[in-house]
TIVEX-358691 format. One record per residue (C-alpha): x, y, z. Coordinates in steps of 0.2 Angstrom, whole numbers, padded with zeros to 4 digits, always signed. Layout:
N
XYZ ...
END
This chain:
706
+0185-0009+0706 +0188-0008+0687 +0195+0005+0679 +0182+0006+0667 +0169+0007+0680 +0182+0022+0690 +0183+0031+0670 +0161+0029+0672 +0164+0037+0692 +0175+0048+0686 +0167+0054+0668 +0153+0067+0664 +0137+0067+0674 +0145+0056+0686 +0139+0055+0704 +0151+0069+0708 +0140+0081+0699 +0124+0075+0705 +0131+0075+0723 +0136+0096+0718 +0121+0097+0712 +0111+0089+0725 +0121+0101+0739 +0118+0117+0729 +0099+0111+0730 +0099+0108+0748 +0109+0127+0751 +0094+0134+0740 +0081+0128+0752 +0089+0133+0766 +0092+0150+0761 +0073+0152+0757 +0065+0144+0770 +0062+0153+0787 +0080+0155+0801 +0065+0151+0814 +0067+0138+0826 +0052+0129+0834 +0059+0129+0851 +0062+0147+0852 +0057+0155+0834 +0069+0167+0835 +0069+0179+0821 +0050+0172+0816 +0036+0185+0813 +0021+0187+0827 +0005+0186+0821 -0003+0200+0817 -0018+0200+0828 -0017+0197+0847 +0002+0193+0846 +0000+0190+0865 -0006+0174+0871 -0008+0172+0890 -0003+0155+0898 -0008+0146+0913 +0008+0135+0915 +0005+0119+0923 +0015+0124+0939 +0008+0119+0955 +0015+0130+0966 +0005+0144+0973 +0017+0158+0972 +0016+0156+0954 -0002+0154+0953 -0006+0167+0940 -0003+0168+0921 +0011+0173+0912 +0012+0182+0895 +0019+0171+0878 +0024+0181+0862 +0012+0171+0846 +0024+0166+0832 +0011+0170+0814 +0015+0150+0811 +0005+0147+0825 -0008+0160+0826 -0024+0150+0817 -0019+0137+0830 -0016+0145+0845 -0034+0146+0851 -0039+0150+0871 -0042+0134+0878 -0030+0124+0869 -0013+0113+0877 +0002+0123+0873 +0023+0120+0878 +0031+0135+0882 +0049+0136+0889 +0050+0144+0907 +0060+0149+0920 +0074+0158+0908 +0079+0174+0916 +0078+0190+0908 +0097+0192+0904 +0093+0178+0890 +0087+0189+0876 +0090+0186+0858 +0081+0196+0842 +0069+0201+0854 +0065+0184+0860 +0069+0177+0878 +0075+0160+0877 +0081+0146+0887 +0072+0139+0902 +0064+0119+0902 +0048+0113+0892 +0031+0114+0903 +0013+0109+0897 +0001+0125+0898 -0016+0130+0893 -0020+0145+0883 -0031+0157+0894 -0035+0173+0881 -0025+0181+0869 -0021+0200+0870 -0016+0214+0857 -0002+0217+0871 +0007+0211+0886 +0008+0219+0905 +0024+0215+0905 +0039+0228+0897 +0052+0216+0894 +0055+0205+0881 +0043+0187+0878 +0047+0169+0876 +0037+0163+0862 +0024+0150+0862 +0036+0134+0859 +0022+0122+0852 +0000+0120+0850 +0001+0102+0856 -0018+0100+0851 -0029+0113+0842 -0042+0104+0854 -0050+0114+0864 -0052+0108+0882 -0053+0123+0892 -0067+0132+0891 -0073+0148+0899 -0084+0137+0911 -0071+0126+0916 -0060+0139+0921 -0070+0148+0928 -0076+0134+0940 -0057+0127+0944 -0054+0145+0948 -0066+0145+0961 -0062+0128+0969 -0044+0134+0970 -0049+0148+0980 -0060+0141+0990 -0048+0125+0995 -0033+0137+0995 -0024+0128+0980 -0018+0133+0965 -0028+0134+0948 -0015+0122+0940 -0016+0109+0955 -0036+0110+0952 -0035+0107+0931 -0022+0092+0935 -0040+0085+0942 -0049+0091+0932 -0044+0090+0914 -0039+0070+0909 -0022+0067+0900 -0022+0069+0882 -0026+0055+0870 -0018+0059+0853 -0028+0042+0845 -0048+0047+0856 -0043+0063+0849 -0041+0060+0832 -0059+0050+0829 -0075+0061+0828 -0088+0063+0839 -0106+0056+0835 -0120+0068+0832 -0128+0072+0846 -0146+0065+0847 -0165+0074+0849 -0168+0076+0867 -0179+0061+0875 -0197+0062+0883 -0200+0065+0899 -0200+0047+0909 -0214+0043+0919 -0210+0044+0940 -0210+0028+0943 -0201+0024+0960 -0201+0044+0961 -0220+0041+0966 -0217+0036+0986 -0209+0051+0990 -0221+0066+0991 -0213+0077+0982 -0204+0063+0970 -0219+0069+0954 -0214+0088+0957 -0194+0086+0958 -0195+0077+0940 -0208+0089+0933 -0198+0104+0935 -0182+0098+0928 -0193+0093+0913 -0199+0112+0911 -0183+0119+0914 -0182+0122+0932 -0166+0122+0945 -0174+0112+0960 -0161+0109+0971 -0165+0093+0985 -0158+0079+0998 -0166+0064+0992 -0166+0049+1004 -0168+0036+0997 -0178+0022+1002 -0169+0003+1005 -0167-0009+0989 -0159-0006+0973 -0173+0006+0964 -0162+0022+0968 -0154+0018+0955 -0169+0018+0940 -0173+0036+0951 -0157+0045+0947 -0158+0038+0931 -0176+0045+0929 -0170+0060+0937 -0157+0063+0924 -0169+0058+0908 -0182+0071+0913 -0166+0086+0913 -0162+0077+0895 -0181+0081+0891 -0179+0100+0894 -0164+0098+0882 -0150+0103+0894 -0137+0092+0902 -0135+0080+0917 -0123+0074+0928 -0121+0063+0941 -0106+0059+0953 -0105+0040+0964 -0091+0034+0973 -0084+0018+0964 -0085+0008+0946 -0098-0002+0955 -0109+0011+0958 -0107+0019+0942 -0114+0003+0932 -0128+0001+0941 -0131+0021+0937 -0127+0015+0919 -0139-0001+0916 -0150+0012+0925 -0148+0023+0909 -0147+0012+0896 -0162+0002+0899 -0172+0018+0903 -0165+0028+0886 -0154+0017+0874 -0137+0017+0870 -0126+0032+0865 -0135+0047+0877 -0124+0046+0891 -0104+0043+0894 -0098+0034+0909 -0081+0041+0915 -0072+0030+0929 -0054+0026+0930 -0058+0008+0926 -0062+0014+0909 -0043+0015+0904 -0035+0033+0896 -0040+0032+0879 -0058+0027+0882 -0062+0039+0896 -0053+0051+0884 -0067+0049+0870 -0080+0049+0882 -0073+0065+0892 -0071+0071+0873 -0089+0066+0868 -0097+0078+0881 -0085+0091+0877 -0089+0094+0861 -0109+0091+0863 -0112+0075+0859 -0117+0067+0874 -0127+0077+0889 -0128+0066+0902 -0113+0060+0912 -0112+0046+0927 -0093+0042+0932 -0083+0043+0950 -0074+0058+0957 -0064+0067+0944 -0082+0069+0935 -0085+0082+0945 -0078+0090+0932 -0086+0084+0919 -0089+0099+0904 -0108+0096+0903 -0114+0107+0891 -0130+0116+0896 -0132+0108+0911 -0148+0108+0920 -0143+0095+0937 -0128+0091+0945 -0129+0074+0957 -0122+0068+0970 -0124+0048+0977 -0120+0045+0995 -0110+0061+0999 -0103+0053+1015 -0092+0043+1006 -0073+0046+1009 -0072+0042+0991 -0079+0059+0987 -0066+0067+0993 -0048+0069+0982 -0033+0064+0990 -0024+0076+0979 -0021+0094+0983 -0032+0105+0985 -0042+0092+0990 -0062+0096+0983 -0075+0088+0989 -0088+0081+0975 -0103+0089+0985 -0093+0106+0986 -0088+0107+0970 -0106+0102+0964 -0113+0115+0972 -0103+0127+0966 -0109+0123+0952 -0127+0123+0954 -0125+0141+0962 -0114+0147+0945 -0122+0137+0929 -0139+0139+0938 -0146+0122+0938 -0154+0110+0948 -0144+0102+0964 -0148+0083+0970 -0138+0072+0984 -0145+0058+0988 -0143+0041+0999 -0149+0029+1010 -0142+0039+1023 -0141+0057+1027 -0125+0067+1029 -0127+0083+1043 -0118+0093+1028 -0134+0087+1017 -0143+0094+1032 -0139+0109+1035 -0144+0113+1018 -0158+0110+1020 -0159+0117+1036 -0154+0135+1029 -0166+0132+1018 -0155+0129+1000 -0163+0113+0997 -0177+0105+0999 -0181+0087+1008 -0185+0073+0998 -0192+0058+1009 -0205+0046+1009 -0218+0047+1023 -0215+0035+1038 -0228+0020+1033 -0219+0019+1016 -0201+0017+1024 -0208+0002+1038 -0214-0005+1022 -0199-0003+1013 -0184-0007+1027 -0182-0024+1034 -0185-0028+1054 -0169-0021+1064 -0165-0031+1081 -0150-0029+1094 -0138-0036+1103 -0129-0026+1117 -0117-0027+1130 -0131-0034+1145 -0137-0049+1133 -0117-0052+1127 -0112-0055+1144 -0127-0066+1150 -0127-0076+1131 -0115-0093+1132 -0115-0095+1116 -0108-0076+1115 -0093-0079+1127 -0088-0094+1118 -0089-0088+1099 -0089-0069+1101 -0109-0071+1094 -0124-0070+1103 -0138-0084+1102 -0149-0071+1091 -0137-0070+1076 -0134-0089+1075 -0153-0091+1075 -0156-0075+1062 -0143-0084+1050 -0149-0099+1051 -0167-0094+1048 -0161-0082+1034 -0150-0096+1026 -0165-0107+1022 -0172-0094+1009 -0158-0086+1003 -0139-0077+1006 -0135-0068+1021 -0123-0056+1024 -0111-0051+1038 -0104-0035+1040 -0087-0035+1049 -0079-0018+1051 -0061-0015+1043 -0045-0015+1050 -0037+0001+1059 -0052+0008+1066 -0042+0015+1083 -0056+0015+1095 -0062+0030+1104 -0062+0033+1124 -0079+0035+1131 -0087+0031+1147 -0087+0015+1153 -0102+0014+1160 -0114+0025+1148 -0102+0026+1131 -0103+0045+1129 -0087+0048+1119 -0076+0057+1133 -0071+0074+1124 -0060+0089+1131 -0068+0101+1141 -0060+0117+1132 -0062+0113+1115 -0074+0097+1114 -0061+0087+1106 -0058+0069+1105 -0046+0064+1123 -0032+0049+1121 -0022+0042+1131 -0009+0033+1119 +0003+0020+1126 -0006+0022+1143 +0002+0041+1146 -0010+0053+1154 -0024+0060+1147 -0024+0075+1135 -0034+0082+1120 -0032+0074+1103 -0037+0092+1097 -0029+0107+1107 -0016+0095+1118 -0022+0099+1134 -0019+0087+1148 -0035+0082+1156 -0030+0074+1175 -0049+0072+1183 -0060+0067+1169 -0077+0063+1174 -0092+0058+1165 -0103+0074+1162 -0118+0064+1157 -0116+0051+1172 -0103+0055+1184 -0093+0039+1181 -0073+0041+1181 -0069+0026+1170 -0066+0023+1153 -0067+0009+1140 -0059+0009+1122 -0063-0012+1119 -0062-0020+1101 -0071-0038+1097 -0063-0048+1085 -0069-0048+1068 -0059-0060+1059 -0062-0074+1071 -0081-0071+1073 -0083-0072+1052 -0069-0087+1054 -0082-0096+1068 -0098-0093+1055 -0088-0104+1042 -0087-0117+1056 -0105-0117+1061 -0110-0119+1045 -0099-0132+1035 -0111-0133+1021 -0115-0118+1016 -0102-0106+1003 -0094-0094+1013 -0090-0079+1003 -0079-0065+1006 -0079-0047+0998 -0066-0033+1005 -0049-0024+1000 -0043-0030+0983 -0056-0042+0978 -0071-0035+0977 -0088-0043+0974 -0101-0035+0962 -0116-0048+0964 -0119-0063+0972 -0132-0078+0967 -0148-0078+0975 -0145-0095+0984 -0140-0098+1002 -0123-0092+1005 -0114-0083+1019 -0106-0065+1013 -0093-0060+1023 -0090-0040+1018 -0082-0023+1025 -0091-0009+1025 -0091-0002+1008 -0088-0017+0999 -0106-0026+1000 -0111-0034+0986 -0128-0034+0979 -0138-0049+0981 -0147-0057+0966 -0166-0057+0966 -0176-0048+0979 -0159-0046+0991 -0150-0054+1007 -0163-0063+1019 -0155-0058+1032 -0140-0048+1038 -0125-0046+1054 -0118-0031+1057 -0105-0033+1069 -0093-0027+1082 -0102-0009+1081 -0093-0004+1098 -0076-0005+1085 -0087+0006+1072 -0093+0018+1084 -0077+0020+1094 -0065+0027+1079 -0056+0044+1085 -0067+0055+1073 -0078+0069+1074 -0089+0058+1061 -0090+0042+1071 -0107+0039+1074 -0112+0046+1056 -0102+0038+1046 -0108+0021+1056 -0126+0024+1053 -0121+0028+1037 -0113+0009+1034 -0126+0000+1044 -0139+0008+1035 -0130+0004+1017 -0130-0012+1021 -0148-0015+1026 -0154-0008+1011 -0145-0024+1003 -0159-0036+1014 -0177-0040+1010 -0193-0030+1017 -0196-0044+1027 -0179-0049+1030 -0169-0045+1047 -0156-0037+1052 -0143-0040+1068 -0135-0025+1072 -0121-0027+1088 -0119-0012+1098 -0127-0003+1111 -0144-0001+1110 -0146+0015+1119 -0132+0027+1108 -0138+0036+1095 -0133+0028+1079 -0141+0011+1086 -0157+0020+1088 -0158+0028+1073 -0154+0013+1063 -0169+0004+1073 -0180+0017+1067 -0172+0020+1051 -0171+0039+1053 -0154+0044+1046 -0162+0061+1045 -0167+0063+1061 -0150+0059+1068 -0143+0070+1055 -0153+0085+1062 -0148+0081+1079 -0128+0080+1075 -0131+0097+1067 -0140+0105+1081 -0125+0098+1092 -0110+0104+1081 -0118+0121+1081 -0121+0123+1099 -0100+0116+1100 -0093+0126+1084 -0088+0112+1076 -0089+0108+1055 -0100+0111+1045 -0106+0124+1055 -0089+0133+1056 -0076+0132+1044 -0058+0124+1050 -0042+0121+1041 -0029+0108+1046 -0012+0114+1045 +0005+0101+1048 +0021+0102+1049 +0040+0101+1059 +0037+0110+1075 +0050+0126+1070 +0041+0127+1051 +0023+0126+1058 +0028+0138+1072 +0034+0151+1058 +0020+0148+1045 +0006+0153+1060 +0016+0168+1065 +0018+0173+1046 -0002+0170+1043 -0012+0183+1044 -0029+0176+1050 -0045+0184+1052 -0048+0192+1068 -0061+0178+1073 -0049+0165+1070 -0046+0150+1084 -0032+0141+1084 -0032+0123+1094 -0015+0115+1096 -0002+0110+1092 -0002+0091+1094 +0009+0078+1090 +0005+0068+1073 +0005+0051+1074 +0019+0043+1068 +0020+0027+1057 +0019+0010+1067 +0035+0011+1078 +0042+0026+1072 +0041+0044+1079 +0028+0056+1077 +0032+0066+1059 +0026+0081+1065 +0012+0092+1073 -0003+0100+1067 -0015+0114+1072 -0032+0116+1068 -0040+0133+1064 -0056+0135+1068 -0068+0149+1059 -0086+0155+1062 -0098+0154+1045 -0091+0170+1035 -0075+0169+1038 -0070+0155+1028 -0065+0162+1012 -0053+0175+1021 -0045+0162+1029 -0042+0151+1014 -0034+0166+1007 -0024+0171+1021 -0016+0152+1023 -0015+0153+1004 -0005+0170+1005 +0006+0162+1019 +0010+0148+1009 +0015+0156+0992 +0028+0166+1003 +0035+0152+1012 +0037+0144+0994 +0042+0160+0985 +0058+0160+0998 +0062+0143+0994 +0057+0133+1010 +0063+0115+1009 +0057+0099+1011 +0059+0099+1029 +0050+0113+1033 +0035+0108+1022 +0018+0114+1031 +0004+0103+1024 -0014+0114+1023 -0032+0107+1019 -0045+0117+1021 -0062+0108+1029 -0052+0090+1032 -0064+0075+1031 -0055+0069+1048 -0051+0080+1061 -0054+0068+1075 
END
C-alpha cells in the first residue's frame, strides 16, 4: 500500500470514523430495542388481556394428556388465537426461573386451546416460544370430536390430532381460498329410484333433515352416481357433505361421480395420493368455507365440514377403515359420533352388509335401505358352485386344481368379454373345523377359535384352554381339516389353457384401475379388482373359498361374503359367477341368494346369543408376561368385566412368541368405563417410567380378535 493512499486511511472522515460511527449506531439500537428473546422473552411484557394461553402439547403419552398453562408475551397476543399451531418449550423443571419466566426445556409443536385472564397453576409460566401460523386449524368442533374419540379408544387427544389435522404447508397456506359457490339444486334420484325408500332418503336431506341409513347397494358401478346424488341434495339444503372410501381408487370414482353430477370446484378430494401441499389446500379449502362436500380415504374422517348435514361411509368392512395408528378409530365409529354431535344425517353403504351396519339398524338407529327382491335378481348375475363332492369326482379338477364348470364358464365368458378370477391372498392361516360338516371347531368355554400350531394339542386361540376330546357339536364327528388349495398354480394353469388370450394380473403393489372391454383373463386378490370397461366382466371365478372361509377370525365368513360379493358386482346381469366352496356353509348361500343382509342379521343374532363384538364391547391388551400380569392387577375394571387368557402371541416366522395378550370382554354399557379404566392403568404405568420391555399394547374393539 502507498503512503498516499495509508495518509487518505489514516486522514479525516476516514473509515476509522465511519467504523466508530457505525458501532455507536449499532449500540444505540440495541439499547432501545426490547432485552426480549424469542425463545424465552425474558424481561418482555404480557399482554394485556387473557395473558394466559392454554396449550395442548403434541405429546402422546397419556399421562400427560391434559393441557398446560403458557404465559402470552404482548408481541404475540393479536396472533396467538385458539386454534392456532404454537412452539412452546417443555419439560424445564420449576427450579428454572428467571424474571418470572421459566425457561429451558426442548421445542414441541402445540395448539392453542383457549386463552384465560389467569392460570391454575401458582408457579411461575414458560412463555409462548413462537405462533407458527396465525391459521387457525383447530376449531371448537374438531376438538371437541378428537376429544371424544380419544376417550372412547382410550388414547390420548394429541395421538388423535396427529390423525386428524394434516402437516402444515407454509406455501397451500399462503394462497387464498376461492369463494365459496351458491348451493346447487336438488338432483333428480336417479339410480335412488330402485330402492324403496331411495326418493324419501334424498328428499330429506334436501329439506334439511338428519336421515341416518344402511344403504346396500345393488351390483354394477351406479353406487357411485348415488352417493354422489346423495351428497348434492345435502349441498341443496346448503349445509355440508362428506364421505369416507377405502382407497384412491374408490375415491375417483366418488369424484367423476361429483364432477360430472355438479361441475368443478364444489368438492375436495383428500387421499394420500394427493401429495402434502395439494391435500394441504384442499384440507384448507373446506376449513375455511369454501368447499362443502369432501370425498377422500381414512384420515377424512376428520375432515372440518362446515355445516355438515351427512356423514358417509363406503363398505365399512373394509380393514382400510380402520387406523393402524394409536388409538386406532374406526371411520364408521368416528362417523357416527359425528352424526350423534353435529346432528346430521348418517349413511354406510355397500354391496355387502357389515353385522356392525346391522345392529344399527336392528336397535333401531338407522334405517334399511334395500331394493326389493325382484329388482336384485334383475340386478345380480347367476351364482353357481363347485364343492368338495363335485372336486373330487371332476378329473379335470384333480389334474389342474379346477373343476370342468369353471373352464367352461371362462370359456363361455371369454367370447364376449374379460373375465375375472378371484384368488385369495397370501397368509390366510386356515381355521380348524370339522371335517366332515366345516362348522368352525370353537372352545367350549369361551367360543373362541381352537388351534393346534406345529401339531401340539389342542387348546383355545382365545382363553388358552386345552381342549383334549373335541367333538363336532353340530355332527358328532372327531376329526378336523384345515386344507388350503393352491392359488398361484390354478391362475398359473388358466394362462395355459388359454394361450391366446392376455392374462392380466392385479394385486399387492401394482394395482389395476380399469381394464378394456375385450376378452381378457383378470387375475386379482380380493380387494384389488379392477373395473371392467363397458357393461362389466362376462363372467367371473372366485376361488379356493375353503382358504377364505378358514382364516382364524371371528369375521371369517363376513369378510368372505363381503369379497365374493365385491367382486360379483364387477360381472354383467346376465353374466355368471363360479364361486369354489362349500355349498352348504353360510357365506356360500348367502352369496347364491345374494342376501348379505340376511347373513348379517343372522351373525348378529349368533354373536349376541355367545357375547361376542359388536354386541359386547372387548379390548385386546399385549404384552411380556411379568408387564401384562402387572398392568391387569393394576387395572381397575368394571365389575362386569371378563377377562379370557392369557395366550401366546404369535411370533415372527421362526422366531418365539413376542408376547401374550388378554382379551376383556364387556357387556353393552360398560364400554366407556373400561376404556377409561385401561386408560387410567396405562398413564400410570407411563407416568413411573416403564420401559420398552415392559410395553403393554391396548386397542379397544380390535378388527381381529380371532
Amino acid at each position: 500500500m502507498s503512503s498516499e493512499n495509508g495518509s487518505d486511511a489514516d486522514g479525516p472522515g476516514g473509515p476509522p470514523e465511519q467504523l466508530a460511527l457505525i458501532r455507536e449506531m449499532v449500540a444505540e439500537a440495541k439499547a432501545k430495542a426490547p432485552k426480549a428473546k424469542p425463545r424465552t422473552w425474558r424481561g418482555a411484557a404480557l399482554a394485556e388481556e387473557l395473558p394466559v394461553a392454554r396449550v395442548l402439547v403434541n405429546k402422546g403419552v397419556l399421562h400427560l394428556d391434559r393441557l398446560f398453562d403458557y404465559a402470552v408475551p404482548a408481541e404475540l397476543s393479536e396472533t396467538a388465537r385458539p386454534g392456532v399451531r404454537v412452539r412452546v418449550r417443555f419439560g424445564a423443571g420449576a427450579h428454572r426461573v428467571h424474571g418470572g419466566r421459566r425457561e429451558g426445556g426442548g421445542l414441541i409443536d402445540g395448539f392453542i386451546v383457549e386463552r384465560c385472564a389467569e392460570s391454575d397453576y401458582e408457579g411461575a409460566l414458560a412463555a409462548l416460544a413462537q405462533v407458527v401460523s396465525p391459521e387457525v386449524v383447530l376449531g371448537p368442533r374438531m376438538l371437541a370430536l378428537a376429544r371424544a374419540v380419544a376417550d372412547r379408544y382410550a388414547g390420548s387427544l394429541a395421538d388423535v390430532l396427529q390423525l386428524a389435522l394434516p402437516p402444515r404447508n407454509a406455501r397451500a397456506e399462503a394462497k387464498p381460498s376461492p369463494e365459496p359457490l351458491p348451493p346447487p339444486a336438488a338432483p333428480e334420484p336417479g339410480g335412488w329410484t330402485r330402492y324403496g325408500a331411495g326418493p324419501a332418503f334424498l328428499r330429506a336431506l334436501a329439506q334439511g333433515g338428519a336421515p341416518r341409513a344402511v344403504w346396500t347397494a345393488l351390483p354394477g358401478p351406479g353406487w357411485a352416481d348415488e352417493l354422489a346424488r346423495a351428497m348434492a341434495a345435502t349441498l341443496a339444503s346448503g349445509r355440508g357433505a362428506l364421505a369416507v372410501v377405502p382407497d384412491g381408487r374408490t375415491a375417483a370414482r366418488v369424484d367423476a361421480a361429483l364432477t360430472a353430477l355438479l361441475g368443478e370446484g364444489r368438492h375436495a378430494l383428500l387421499t394420500a395420493d394427493s401429495g402434502p401441499e395439494k391435500r394441504y389446500r384442499e384440507w384448507l379449502a373446506v376449513n375455511r368455507g369454501s368447499v362443502r362436500a369432501v370425498v377422500g380415504t381414512r384420515a377424512a374422517m376428520f375432515a372440518p365440514v362446515r355445516d355438515l348435514g351427512l356423514v358417509a361411509v363406503w363398505d365399512d368392512g373394509d380393514s382400510s377403515h380402520a387406523d393402524i395408528h394409536a388409538p386406532f378409530p374406526h371411520v364408521r365409529e368416528v362417523l357416527e359420533l359425528r352424526a350423534v354431535s353435529e346432528g346430521c344425517g348418517f349413511l354406510a353403504g355397500g354391496t355387502s352388509c357389515t353385522v356392525e351396519a346391522a345392529q344399527l339398524v336392528e336397535s333401531g338407529w338407522a334405517r334399511p335401505l334395500v331394493a326389493d327382491r325382484a329388482t336384485v335378481r334383475a340386478a345380480a348375475p347367476r351364482i353357481r358352485t363347485v364343492g368338495d363332492e363335485l372336486l373330487a369326482r371332476d378329473g379335470a379338477a384333480r389334474a389342474a386344481r379346477l373343476p370342468t364348470l369353471a373352464w367352461e364358464t371362462v370359456r363361455e365368458g371369454l367370447a364376449s368379454g374379460p373375465v375375472l378370477v378371484q384368488v385369495p391372498r397370501r397368509g390366510y392361516v386356515p381355521r380348524l373345523a370339522c371335517e366332515r360338516c366345516r362348522t368352525p371347531a370353537r372352545c367350549t368355554v369361551c367360543a373362541g377359535p381352537l388351534e393346534a400350531p406345529d401339531e401340539r394339542e389342542l387348546h383355545c386361540g382365545w382363553c388358552g384352554r386345552v381342549e383334549p376330546a373335541w367333538h363336532c357339536e353340530e355332527c358328532g364327528a372327531f376329526r378336523l381339516r384345515a386344507r388350503v388349495v393352491g392359488a398361484r398354480r390354478t391362475a398359473e394353469e388358466l394362462g395355459r389353457a388359454f394361450p391366446a388370450v392376455p392374462v392380466r394380473t392385479s394385486g399387492r403393489d401394482h394395482v389395476l384401475d380399469e381394464v378394456p372391454d375385450r376378452p381378457a383373463l383378470v387375475v386379482s386378490t380380493p380387494g384389488a379388482e379392477p373395473v371392467a370397461a363397458g357393461a362389466g366382466y362376462a363372467a367371473a371365478l372366485l376361488l379356493d373359498g375353503w382358504a377364505m372361509l378358514s382364516r382364524p377370525d371371528l369375521r371369517a365368513g363376513e369378510e368372505a361374503l363381503r369379497r365374493w360379493i365385491a367382486a360379483a358386482s364387477l360381472v354383467r346381469a346376465e353374466g355368471q359367477v363360479v364361486v369354489v366352496a362349500e355349498p352348504t356353509l353360510r357365506p356360500v348361500q348367502a352369496l347364491v341368494r345374494w342376501d348379505p343382509v340376511g347373513h348379517a342379521v343372522r351373525e348378529l343374532a349368533e354373536r349376541a346369543q355367545l357375547g361376542f363384538p359388536p354386541v359386547s364391547r372387548m379390548a385386546a391388551v399385549a404384552g411380556r408376561g411379568e408387564a401384562l400380569e402387572a398392568f391387569l392387577a393394576a387395572v381397575e375394571l368394571p365389575g362386569d368385566a371378563e377377562v379370557l387368557g392369557p395366550v401366546p402371541l404369535p411370533g415372527r416366522r421362526g422366531e418365539a412368541s413376542e408376547g401374550e395378550r388378554v382379551l376383556i370382554r364387556v357387556p353393552p354399557g360398560s364400554g366407556a368405563a373400561l376404556a377409561a379404566a385401561l386408560k387410567s392403568a396405562q398413564a400410570a404405568r407411563m407416568a413411573r417410567g416403564a420401559g420398552a420391555g415392559d410395553a403393554v399394547r391396548v386397542r379397544i374393539d380390535p378388527p381381529d380378535i380371532g
